[in-house]
C-alpha positions as a Markdown table, in Angstrom:
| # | Residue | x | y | z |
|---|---|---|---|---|
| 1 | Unk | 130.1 | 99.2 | -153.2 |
| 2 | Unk | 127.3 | 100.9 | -152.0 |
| 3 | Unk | 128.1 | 104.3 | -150.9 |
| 4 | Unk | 126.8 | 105.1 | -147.5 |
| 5 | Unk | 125.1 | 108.4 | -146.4 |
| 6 | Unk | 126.4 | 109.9 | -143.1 |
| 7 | Unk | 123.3 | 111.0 | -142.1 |
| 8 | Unk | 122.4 | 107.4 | -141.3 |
| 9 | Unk | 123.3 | 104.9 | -138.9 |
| 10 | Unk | 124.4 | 101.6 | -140.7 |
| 11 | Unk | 125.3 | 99.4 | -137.9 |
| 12 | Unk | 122.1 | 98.7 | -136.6 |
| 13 | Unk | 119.3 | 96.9 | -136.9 |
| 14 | Unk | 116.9 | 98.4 | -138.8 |
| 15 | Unk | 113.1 | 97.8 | -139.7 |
| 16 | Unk | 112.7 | 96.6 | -143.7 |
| 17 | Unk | 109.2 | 95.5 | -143.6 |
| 18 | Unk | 106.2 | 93.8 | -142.1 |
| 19 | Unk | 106.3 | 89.7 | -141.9 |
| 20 | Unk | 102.6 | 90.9 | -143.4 |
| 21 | Unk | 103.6 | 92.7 | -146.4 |
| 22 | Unk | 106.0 | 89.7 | -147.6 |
| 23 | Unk | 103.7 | 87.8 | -149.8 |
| 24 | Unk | 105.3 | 84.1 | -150.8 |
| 25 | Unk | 105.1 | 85.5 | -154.4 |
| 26 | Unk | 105.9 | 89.0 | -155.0 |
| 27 | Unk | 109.2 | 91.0 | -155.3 |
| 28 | Unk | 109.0 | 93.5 | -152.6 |
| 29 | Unk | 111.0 | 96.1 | -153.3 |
| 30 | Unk | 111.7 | 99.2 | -150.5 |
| 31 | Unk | 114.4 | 102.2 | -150.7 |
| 32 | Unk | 116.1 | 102.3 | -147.2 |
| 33 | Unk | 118.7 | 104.4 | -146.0 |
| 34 | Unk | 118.7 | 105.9 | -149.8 |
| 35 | Unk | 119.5 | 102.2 | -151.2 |
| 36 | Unk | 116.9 | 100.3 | -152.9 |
| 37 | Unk | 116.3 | 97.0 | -152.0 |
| 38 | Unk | 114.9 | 94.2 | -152.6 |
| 39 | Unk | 112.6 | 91.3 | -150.4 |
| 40 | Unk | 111.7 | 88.1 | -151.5 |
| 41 | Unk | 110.6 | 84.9 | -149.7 |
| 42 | Unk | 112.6 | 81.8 | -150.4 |
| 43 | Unk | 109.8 | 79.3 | -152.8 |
| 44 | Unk | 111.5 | 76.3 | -151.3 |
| 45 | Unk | 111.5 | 77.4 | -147.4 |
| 46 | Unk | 109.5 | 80.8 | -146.8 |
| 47 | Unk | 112.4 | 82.7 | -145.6 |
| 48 | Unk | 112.4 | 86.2 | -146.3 |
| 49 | Unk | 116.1 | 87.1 | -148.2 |
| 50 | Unk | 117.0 | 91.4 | -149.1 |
| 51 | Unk | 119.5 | 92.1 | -151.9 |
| 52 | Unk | 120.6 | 95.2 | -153.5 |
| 53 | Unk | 118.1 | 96.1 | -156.0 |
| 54 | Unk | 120.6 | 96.9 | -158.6 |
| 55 | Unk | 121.8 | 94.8 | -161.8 |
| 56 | Unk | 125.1 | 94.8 | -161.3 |
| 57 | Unk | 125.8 | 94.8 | -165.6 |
| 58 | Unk | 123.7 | 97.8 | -166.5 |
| 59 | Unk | 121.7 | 98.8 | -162.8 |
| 60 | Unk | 118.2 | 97.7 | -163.9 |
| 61 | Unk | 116.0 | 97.1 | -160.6 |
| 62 | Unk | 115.9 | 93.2 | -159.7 |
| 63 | Unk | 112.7 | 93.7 | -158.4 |
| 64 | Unk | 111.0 | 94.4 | -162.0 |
| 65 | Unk | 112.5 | 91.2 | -163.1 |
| 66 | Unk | 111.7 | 87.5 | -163.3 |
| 67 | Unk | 111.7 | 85.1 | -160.2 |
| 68 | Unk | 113.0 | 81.7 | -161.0 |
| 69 | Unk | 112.4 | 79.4 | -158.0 |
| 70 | Unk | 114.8 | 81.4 | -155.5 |
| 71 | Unk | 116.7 | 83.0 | -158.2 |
| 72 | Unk | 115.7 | 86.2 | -159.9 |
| 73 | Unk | 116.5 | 86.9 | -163.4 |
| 74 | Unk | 117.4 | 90.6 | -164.5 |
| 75 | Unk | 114.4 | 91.7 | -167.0 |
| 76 | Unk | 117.3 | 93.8 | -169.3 |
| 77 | Unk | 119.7 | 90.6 | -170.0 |
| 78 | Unk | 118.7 | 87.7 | -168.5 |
| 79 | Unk | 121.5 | 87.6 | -165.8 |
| 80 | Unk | 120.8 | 85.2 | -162.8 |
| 81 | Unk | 121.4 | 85.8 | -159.2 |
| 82 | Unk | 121.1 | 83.6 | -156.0 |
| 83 | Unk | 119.6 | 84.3 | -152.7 |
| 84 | Unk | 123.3 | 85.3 | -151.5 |
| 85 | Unk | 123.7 | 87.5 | -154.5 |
| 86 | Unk | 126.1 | 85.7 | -156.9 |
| 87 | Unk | 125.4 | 85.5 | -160.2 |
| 88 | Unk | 124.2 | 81.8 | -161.3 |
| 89 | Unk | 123.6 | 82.1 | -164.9 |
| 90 | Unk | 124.4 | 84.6 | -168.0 |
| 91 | Unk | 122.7 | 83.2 | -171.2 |
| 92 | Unk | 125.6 | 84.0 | -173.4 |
| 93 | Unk | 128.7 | 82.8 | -171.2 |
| 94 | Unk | 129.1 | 79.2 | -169.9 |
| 95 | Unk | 130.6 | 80.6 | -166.9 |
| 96 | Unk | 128.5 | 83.7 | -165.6 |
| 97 | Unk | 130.9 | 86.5 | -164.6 |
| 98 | Unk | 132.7 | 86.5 | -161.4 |
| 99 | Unk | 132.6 | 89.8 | -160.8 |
| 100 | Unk | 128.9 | 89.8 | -161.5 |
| 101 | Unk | 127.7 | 90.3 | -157.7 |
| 102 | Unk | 124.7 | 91.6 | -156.0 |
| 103 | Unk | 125.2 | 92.7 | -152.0 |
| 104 | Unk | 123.1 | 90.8 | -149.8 |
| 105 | Unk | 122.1 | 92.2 | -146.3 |
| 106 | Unk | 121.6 | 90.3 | -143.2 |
| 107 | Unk | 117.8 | 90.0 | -142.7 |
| 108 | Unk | 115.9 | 88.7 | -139.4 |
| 109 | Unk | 112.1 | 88.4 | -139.1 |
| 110 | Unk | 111.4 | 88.8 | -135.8 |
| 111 | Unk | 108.6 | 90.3 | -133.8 |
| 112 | Unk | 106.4 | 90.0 | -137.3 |
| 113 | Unk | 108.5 | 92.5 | -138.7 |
| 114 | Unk | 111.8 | 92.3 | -140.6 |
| 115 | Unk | 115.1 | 93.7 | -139.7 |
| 116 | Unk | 118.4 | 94.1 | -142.0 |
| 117 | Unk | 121.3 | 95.3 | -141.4 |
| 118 | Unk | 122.9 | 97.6 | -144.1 |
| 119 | Unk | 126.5 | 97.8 | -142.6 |
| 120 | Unk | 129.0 | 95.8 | -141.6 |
| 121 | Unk | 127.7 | 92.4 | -142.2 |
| 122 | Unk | 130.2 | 90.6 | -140.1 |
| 123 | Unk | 128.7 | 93.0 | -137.2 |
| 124 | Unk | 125.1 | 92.0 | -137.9 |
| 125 | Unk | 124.5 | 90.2 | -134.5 |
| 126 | Unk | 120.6 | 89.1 | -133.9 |
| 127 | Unk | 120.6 | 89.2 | -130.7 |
| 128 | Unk | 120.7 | 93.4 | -130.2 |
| 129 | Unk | 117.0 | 93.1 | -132.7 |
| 130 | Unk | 114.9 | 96.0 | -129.6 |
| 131 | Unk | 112.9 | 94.3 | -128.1 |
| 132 | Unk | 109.5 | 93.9 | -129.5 |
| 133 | Unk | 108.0 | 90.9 | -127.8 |
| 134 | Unk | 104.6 | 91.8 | -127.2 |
| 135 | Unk | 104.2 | 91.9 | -131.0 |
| 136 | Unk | 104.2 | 87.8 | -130.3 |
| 137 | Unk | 101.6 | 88.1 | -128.1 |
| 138 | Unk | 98.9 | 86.5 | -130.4 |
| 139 | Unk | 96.3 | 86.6 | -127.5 |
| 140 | Unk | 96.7 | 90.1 | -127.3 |
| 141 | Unk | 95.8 | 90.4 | -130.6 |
| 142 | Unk | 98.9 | 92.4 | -132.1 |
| 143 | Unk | 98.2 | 95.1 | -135.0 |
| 144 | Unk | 101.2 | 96.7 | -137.6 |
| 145 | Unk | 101.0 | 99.0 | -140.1 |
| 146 | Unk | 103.2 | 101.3 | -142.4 |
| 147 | Unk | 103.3 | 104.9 | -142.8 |
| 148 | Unk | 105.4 | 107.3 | -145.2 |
| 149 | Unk | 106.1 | 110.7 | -143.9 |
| 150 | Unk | 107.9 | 113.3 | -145.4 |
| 151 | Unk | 110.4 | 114.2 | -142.9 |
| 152 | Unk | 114.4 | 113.0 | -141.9 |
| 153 | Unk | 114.1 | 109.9 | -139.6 |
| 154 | Unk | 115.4 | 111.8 | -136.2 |
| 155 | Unk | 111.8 | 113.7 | -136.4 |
| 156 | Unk | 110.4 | 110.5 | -135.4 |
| 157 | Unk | 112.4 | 110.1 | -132.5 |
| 158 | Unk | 111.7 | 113.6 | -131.3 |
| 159 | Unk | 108.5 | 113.4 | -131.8 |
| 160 | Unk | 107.7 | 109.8 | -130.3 |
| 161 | Unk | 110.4 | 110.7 | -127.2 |
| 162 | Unk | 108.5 | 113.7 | -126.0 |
| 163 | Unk | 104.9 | 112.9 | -125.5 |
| 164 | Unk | 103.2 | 116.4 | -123.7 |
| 165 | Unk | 102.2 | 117.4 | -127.7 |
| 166 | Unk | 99.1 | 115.2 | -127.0 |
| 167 | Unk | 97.7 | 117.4 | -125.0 |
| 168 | Unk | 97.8 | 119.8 | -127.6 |
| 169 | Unk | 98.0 | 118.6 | -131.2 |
| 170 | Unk | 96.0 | 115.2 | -130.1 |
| 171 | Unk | 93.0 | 116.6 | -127.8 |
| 172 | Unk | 90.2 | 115.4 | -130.2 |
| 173 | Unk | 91.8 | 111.8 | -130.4 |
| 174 | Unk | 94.2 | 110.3 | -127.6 |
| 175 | Unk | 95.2 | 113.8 | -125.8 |
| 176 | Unk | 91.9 | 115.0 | -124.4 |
| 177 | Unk | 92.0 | 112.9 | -121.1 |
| 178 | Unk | 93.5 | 116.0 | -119.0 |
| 179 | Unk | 91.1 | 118.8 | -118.0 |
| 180 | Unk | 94.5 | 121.4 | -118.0 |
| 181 | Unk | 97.5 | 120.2 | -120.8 |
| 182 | Unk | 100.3 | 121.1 | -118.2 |
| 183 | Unk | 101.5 | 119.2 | -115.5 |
| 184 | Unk | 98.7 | 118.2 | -113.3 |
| 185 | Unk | 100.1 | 117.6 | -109.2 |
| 186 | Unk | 102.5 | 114.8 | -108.3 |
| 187 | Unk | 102.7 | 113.9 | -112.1 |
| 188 | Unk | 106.3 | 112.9 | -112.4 |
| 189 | Unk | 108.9 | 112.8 | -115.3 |
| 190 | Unk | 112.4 | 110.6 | -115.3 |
| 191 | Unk | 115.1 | 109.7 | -117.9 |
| 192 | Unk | 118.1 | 107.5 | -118.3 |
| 193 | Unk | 120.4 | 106.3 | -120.2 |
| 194 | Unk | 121.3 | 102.5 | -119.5 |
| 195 | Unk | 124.5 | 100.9 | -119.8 |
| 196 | Unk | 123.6 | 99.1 | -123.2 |
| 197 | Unk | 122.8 | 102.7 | -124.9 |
| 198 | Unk | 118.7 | 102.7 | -124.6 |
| 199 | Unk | 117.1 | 105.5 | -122.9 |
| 200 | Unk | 114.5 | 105.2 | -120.5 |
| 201 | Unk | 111.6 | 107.5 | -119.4 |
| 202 | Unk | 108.7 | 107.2 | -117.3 |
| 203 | Unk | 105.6 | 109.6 | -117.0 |
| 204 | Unk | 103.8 | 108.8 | -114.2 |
| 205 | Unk | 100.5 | 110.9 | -113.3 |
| 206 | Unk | 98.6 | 109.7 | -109.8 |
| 207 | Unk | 94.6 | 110.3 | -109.5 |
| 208 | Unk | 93.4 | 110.6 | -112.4 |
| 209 | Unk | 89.6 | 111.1 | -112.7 |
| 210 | Unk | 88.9 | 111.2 | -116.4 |
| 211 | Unk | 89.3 | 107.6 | -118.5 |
| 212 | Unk | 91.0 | 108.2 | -121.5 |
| 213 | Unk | 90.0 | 106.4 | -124.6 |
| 214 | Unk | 90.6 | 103.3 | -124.1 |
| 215 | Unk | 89.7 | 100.9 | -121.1 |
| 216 | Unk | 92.8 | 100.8 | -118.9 |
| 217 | Unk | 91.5 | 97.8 | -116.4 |
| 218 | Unk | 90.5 | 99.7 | -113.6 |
| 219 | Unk | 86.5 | 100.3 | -113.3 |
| 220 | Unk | 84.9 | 103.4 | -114.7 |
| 221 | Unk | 84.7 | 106.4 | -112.1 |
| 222 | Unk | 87.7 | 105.1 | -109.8 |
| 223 | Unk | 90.4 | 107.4 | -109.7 |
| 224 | Unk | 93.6 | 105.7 | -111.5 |
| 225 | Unk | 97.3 | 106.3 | -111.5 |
| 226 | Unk | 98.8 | 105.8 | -115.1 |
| 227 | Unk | 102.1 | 106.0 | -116.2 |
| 228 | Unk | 103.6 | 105.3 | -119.8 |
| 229 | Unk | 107.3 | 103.7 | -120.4 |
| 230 | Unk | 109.2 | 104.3 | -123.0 |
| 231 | Unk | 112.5 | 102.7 | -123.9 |
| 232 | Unk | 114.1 | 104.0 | -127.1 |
| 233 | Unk | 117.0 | 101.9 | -129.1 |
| 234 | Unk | 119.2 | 103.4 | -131.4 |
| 235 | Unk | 118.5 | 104.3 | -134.3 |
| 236 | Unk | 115.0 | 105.2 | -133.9 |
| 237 | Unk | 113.2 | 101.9 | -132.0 |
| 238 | Unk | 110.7 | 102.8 | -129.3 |
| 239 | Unk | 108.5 | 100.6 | -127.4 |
| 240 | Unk | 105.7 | 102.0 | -125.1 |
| 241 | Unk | 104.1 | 100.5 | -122.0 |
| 242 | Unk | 101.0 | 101.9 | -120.5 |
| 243 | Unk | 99.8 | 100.9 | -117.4 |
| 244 | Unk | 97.2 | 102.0 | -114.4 |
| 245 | Unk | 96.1 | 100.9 | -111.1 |
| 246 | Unk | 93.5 | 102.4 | -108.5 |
| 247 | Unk | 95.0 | 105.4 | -106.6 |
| 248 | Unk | 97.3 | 104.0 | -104.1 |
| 249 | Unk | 98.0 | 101.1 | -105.4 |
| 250 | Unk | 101.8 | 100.3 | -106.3 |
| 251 | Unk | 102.4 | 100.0 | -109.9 |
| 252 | Unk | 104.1 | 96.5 | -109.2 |
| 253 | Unk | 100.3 | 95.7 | -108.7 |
| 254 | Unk | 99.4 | 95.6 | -112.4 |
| 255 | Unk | 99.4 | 92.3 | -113.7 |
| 256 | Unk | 99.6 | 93.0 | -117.0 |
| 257 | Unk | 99.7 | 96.8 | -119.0 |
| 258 | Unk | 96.4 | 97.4 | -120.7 |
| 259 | Unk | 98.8 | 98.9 | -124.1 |
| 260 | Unk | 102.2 | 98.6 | -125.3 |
| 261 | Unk | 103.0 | 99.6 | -129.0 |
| 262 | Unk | 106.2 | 99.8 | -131.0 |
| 263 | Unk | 107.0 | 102.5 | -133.0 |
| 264 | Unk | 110.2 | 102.0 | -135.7 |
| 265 | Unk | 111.5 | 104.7 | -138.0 |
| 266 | Unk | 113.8 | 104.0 | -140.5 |
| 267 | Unk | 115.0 | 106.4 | -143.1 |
| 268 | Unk | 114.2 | 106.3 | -146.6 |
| 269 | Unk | 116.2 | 108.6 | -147.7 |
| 270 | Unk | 117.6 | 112.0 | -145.9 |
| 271 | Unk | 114.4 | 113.9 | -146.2 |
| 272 | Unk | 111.9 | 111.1 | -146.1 |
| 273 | Unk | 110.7 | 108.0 | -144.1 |
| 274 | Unk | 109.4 | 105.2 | -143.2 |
| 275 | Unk | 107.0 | 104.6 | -140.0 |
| 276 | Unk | 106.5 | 101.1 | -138.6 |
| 277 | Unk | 104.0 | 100.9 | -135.6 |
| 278 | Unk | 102.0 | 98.7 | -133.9 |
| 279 | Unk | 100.2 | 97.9 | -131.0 |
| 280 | Unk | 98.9 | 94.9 | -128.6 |
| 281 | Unk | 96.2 | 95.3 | -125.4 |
| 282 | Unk | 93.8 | 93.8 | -123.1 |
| 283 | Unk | 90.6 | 95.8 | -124.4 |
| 284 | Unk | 88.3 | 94.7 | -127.1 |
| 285 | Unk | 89.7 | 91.4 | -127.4 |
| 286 | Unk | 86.6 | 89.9 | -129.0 |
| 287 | Unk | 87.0 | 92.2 | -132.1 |
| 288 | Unk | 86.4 | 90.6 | -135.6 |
| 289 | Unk | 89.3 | 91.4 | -138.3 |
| 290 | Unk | 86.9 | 94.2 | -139.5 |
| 291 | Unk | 87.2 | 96.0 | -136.0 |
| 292 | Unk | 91.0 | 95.4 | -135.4 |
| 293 | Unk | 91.3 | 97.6 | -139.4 |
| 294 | Unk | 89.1 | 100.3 | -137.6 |
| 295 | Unk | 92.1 | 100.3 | -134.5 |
| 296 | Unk | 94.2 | 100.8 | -137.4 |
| 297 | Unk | 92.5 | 103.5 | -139.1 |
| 298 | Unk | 92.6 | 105.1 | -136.0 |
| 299 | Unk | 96.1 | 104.9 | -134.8 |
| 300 | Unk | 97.3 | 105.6 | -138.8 |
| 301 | Unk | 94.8 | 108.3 | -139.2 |
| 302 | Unk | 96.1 | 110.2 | -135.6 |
| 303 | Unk | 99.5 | 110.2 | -137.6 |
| 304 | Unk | 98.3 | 110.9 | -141.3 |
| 305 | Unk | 96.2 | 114.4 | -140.1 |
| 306 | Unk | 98.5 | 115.1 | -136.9 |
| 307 | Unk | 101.8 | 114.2 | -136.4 |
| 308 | Unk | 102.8 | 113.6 | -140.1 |
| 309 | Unk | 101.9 | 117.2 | -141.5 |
| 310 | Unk | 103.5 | 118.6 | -138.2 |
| 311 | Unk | 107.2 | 117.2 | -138.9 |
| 312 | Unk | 107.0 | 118.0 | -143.1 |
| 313 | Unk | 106.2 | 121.6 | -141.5 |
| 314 | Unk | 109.5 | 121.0 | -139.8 |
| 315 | Unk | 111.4 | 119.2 | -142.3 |
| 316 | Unk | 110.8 | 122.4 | -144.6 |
| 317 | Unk | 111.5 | 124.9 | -141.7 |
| 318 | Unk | 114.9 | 123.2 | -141.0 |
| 319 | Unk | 115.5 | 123.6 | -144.4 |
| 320 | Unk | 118.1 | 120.6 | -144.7 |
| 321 | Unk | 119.9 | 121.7 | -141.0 |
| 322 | Unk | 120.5 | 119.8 | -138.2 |
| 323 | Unk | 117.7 | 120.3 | -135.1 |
| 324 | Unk | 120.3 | 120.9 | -132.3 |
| 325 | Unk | 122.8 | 123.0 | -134.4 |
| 326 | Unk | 120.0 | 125.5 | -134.7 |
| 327 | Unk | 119.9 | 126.2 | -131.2 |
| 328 | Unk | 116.2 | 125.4 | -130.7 |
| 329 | Unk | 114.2 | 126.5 | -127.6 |
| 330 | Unk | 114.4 | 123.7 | -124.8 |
| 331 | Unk | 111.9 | 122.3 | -122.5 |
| 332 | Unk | 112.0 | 120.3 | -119.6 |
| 333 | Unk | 110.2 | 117.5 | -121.2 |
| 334 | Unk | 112.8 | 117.6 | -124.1 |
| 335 | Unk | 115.3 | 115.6 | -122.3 |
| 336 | Unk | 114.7 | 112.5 | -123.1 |
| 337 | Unk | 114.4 | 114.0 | -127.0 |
| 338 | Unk | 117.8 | 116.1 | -126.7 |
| 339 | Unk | 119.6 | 112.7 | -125.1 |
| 340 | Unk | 118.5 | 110.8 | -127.9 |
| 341 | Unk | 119.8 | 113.4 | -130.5 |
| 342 | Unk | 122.9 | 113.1 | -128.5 |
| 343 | Unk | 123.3 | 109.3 | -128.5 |
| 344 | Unk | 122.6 | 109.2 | -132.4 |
| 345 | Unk | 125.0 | 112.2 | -133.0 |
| 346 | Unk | 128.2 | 110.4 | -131.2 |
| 347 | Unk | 127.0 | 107.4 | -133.2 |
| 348 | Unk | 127.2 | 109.0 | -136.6 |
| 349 | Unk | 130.4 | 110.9 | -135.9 |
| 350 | Unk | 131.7 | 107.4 | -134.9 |
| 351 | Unk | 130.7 | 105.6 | -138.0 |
| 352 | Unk | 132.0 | 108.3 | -140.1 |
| 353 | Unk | 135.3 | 108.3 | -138.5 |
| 354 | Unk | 135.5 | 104.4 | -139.3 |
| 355 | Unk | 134.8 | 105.2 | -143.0 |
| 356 | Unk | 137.0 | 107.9 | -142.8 |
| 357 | Unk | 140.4 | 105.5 | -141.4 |
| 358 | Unk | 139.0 | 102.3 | -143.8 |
| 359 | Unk | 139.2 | 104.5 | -147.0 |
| 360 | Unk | 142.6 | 105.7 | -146.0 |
């Protein structure tokens, strides 16, 4: 039984891996929510499986063992398992141990990335995966990558859910659109929670002059309105929409938004993490594979110089503590942040009050 970490959420969907990263032939191994596990795809179908990656008989890792067909033999004794975790074969038994188990986790790819579910199983339903749709979008060319941060997971959610740092800690990258970092006239800011959970923001920021980095559909030197939607799903799944249209015109007017990216956090342990993100567009569509890496470099540099160091500074300031039980100084545009921290707090007293009442 693996023992579960109350700093986590475990009845959720959460992101493993990349569809990309998944190679037909390798043992992928990745420690989430402080478990280690391991990813394989199926020889005989493709599909993509996650086990404990833990010998059961002496707790060797799986993953530096031997794949036979779909089965993966422990490199310390030769013990078998099965894609569902039951051991298959032990060379010196004719009947390999019953209690000789691996846990298997519910694992959907979906949206090129992979999700499992390290809860509940019977609770694992596919249908609550966030929405990450655009990812499919193969005609607007969709780019993921993977970044490790030192920092607890819900840093990623504050910093992802309160955007007015790029106009401070971004300005030689995506921030430096705004000739003044503050709120510029009529910008507006709104949040919400829904009645599934998610919360929902809007910035919205009428006549703009200055183009931003990257072509937004409407012609160089008219003024624009732009906005930027962000709907976040417990635990730590955010999906962004950008959008802009000629001064005046009403947002409905967009066709399609020039930018939407998903950004997934999912804990590695309690002090470090794991950043999924991605984006797709309508810019620069005629890109060869060598310019869509350079969109990556980007977009994974802005976090490896910028927002990474910022949250280790944090992570050591908080020394172990949680954000809001510190009292911290609140802004306006911490709302959608501080509702967030809320939601995922009532979820992890929840959880642990289940654990609490099943152990009785």
């Amino acid at each position: 039984m693996i023992k579960r970490n109350p700093e986590f959420i475990w009845n959720a969907w959460h992101v493993a891996a990349l569809s990309h990263e998944i190679d037909a032939d390798i043992l992928f191994t990745r420690r989430l929510l402080d478990v280690p596990v391991l990813i394989y795809r199926k020889q005989s179908t493709g599909e993509a499986v996650a086990l404990h990656d833990r010998c059961p008989h002496r707790f060797a890792y799986l993953s530096k063992g031997v794949r036979k067909g779909d089965q993966i033999e422990c490199i310390y004794h030769g013990l078998r398992f099965g894609t569902e975790g039951q051991c298959t074969h032990s060379p010196y038994q004719e009947t390999p141990p019953t209690n000789a188990t691996v846990q298997p986790f519910p694992l959907v790819e979906k949206h090129k990335m992979l999700w499992i579910w390290m809860g509940d199983a019977e609770l694992a339903d596919p249908t609550t995966i966030p929405d990450h749709s655009h990812m499919d979008r193969d005609d607007l060319r969709p780019l993921l990558w993977h970044y490790h941060f030192n920092g607890n997971w819900q840093l990623g959610n504050d910093n992802l859910m309160e955007l007015t740092h790029l106009f401070f800690l971004h300005t030689s990258t995506i921030g430096g659109w705004k000739d003044e970092p503050g709120k510029v006239p009529g910008e507006q800011y709104t949040v919400r929670k829904d009645d599934s959970g998610r919360v929902i923001s809007r910035t919205f920021v009428p006549n703009v002059a200055e183009h931003g980095t990257f072509d937004n559909g409407v012609p160089r030197g008219t003024p624009f309105d732009q906005w930027n939607d962000t709907i976040w799903h417990a635990p730590a799944n955010m999906r962004f929409t950008m959008g802009a249209v000629p001064t005046g015109q009403p947002t409905e007017s967009c066709a399609q938004p020039y930018m939407e990216q998903s950004h997934c956090i999912t804990p590695e342990t309690a002090t470090t993490s794991h950043y999924f993100s991605g984006f797709t567009r309508t810019f620069e569509l005629d890109r060869d594979a060598a310019g869509d890496q350079q969109f990556i470099d980007f977009f994974s540099g802005i976090f490896a110089r910028e927002d990474g160091p910022i949250m280790e500074d944090i992570e050591t300031q908080m020394d172990g503590h949680d954000l809001l039980a510190q009292n911290p100084v609140v802004l306006p545009r911490d709302k959608g942040a501080i509702m967030v921290r809320r939601i995922v707090a009532q979820r992890l007293a929840a959880e642990s009050a289940l654990q609490a009442e099943a152990a009785e």
